[in-house]
N, C-alpha and C positions, 0 to 999 in steps of 0.2 A: 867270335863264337859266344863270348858271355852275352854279348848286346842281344845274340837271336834266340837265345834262349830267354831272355827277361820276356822279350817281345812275345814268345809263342806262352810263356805262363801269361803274360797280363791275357794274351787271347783266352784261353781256354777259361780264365775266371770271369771275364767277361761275358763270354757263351754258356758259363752258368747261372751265374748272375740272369740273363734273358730269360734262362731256361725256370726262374723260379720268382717270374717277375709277378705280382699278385694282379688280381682283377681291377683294381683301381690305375696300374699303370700299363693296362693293357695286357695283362699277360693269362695264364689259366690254372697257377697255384693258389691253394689258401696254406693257412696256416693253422693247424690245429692242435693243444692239448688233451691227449687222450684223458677221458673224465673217466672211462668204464672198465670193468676188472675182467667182465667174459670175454674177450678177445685175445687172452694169455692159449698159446705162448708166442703168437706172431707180434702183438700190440701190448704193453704193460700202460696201467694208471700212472699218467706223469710223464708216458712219452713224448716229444715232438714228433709231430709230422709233420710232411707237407705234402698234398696230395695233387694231384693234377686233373684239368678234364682229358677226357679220352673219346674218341670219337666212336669206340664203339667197349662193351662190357660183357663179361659172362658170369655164368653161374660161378660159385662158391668165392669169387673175387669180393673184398675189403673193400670197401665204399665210406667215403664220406657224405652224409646226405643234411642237408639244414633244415632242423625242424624248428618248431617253438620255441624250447630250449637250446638252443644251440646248434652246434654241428655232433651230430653223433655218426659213428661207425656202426657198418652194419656189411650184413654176408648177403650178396644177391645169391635168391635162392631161381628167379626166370625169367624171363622177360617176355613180353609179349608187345613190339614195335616200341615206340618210349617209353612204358610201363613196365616198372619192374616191381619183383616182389622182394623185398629183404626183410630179414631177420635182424632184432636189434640186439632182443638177449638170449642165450642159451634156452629152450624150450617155452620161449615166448610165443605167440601166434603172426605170422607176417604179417608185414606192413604193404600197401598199394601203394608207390611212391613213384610220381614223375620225372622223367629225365629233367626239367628244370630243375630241378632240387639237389641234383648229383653237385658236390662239392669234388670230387673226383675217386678216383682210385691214389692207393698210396703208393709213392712215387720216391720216397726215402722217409726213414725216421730216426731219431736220435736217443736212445734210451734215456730218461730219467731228465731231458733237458728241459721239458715243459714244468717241470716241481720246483728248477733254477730259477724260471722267469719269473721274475713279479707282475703284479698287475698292471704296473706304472709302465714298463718295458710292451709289454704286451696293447695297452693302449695307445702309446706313443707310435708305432709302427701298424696298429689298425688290425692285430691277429687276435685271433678266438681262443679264451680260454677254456 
């Protein structure tokens, strides 16, 4: 009983492991450091996430999207076929934003763990500060 039990935890961390496999090894997670403070009280500055693609989005859902600067978080405010409109800051004016550019919806985050990583961690493994 002990042996099926080890067997069915190595599975299940395995099937998360897949589940949070980044773009470079095939998978559809990134890794993001929350940089922005409007997104309290769902997202604080210094969370971890990690987002996922999603085959389809709606209005008021947390979006990761990659701009210039980085990946930022933003609020889809419509969508009209791959074009969406999101909000980045509190009473900012929307953005026109491509579904190529959707880094995902967020899919878990970890309070306060992105403020842990250093940079060095963070470049070694290929994730966005």
């Amino acid at each position: 009983m002990f042996r099926l039990s080890q067997l069915l935890m190595g599975g299940l961390i395995l099937a998360f492991l897949f589940m949070i496999r980044p773009p470079v090894l095939g998978g559809t997670a990134s890794y993001i450091t929350v940089q922005q403070t409007d997104l309290e009280p769902q997202l604080y500055k210094g969370d971890f996430a990690i987002v996922r693609l999603a085959d389809d989005y709606s209005a008021g859902e947390l979006v990761a999207v990659e701009t210039r600067g980085g990946p930022f978080f933003g609020r889809i405010l419509g969508q009209e076929g791959e074009i969406f409109q999101v909000r980045f800051e509190a009473g900012a004016e929307p953005v026109t934003v491509s579904q190529e550019y959707l880094l995902g919806r967020i899919w878990f985050n970890v309070g306060g763990l992105g403020r842990s990583l250093t940079g060095s961690v963070l470049e070694a493994f290929k994730l966005e500060a």
